[in-house]
BAPABA-572141 format. One record per residue (C-alpha): x, y, z. Coordinates in steps of 0.5 Angstrom, whole numbers, plus 500, padded with zeros to 3 digits. Example, Ala and Ser with C-alpha at 12.3 -4.5 7.8 and 13.67 -1.06 7.14 Angstrom:
// residues 2
525491516
527498514
//
This chain:
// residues 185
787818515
787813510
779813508
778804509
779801515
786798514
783791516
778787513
773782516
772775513
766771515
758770513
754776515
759781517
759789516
763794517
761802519
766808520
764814525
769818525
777815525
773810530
772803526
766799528
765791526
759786528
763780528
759773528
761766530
767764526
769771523
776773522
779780523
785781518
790787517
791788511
798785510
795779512
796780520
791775523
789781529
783776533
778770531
771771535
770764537
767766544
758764544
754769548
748766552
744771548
746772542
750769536
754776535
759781538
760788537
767790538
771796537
777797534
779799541
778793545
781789538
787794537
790797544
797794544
801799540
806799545
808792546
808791538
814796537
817793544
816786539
819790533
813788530
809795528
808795521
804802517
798798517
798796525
800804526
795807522
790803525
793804532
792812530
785812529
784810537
791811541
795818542
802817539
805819546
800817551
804811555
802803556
803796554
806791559
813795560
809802561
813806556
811810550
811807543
817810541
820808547
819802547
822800541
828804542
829800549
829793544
834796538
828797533
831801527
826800522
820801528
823807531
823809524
815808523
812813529
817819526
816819519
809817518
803820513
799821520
801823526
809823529
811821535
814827540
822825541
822828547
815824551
816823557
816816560
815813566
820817571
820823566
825819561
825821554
826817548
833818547
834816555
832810553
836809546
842811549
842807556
837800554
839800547
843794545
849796541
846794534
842800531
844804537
847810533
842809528
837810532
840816536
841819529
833819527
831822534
836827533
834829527
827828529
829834534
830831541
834834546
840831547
840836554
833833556
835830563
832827569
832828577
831820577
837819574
842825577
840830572
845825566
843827560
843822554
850824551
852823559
849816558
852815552
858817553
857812561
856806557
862807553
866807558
864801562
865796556
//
């Protein structure tokens, strides 16, 4: 993990603590918070009743993993802030898909590639979905055809089971998916 937030805050009065992989900010009126690769993440712009400042949490900022490999925007600054308060293979966003998922679904070459060779925790390739589909279901029956092959290349060699299957969809397994898709063109 790295030792500094990978974000930094821009404004009057702002201070910054680390407790644990948990990355806190005091924000004030007006203050920014910036990923490191330039991201702006939110500008606090809202006033209290009571007070001028607001605690935030990188939980309440961050929680948006899923969507941004859904978008194909997942950067390894995003990734390694994500980390810090979010299971890898835990399910959410708005399409109720684990990360990896998400971005196999979209075609997400360079996305997929994040969650599977990364410095801090790597994604399972067989975490199950909603309806128990893994990853590789996805890739093979959602994906469009652009990195498609690619795509199943890199959860293959990341160890998926080509064999996975689910009652929801008649015990098929990917390479039966794959080999559907073909043909229906």
């Amino acid at each position: 993990m790295p030792s500094a937030p990978p974000y930094s805050l821009r404004g009057d009065g702002v201070s910054t603590s680390s407790s644990g992989l948990c990355y806190e900010a005091v924000l004030a009126v007006g203050d920014v918070l910036q990923l490191s690769d330039g991201t702006r993440v939110m500008e606090y712009i809202y006033i209290h009743d009571d007070a001028e400042a607001m605690h935030l949490s990188t939980p309440s900022i961050m929680s948006n993993l899923y969507d941004d490999c859904w978008r194909g925007t997942l950067t390894a600054d995003r990734l390694a802030l994500y980390l810090s308060v979010t299971d890898i293979d835990s399910v959410g966003g708005s399409k109720n898909l684990t990360p990896l998922a998400a971005a196999c679904c979209q075609d997400h070459l360079n996305v997929v590639a994040l969650p599977l060779d990364n410095p801090y925790k790597l994604a399972d390739p067989d975490a199950l979905s909603p309806c128990n589909r893994t990853p590789l279901y996805y890739a093979t029956t959602h994906s469009p055809p652009l990195d498609r092959a690619a795509i199943v290349q890199w959860l293959l060699k990341a160890g998926a089971d080509p064999d996975a299957c689910s009652s929801e969809d008649g015990l098929c397994t990917p390479l039966m998916n794959a080999i559907t898709q073909v043909k229906d063109k």
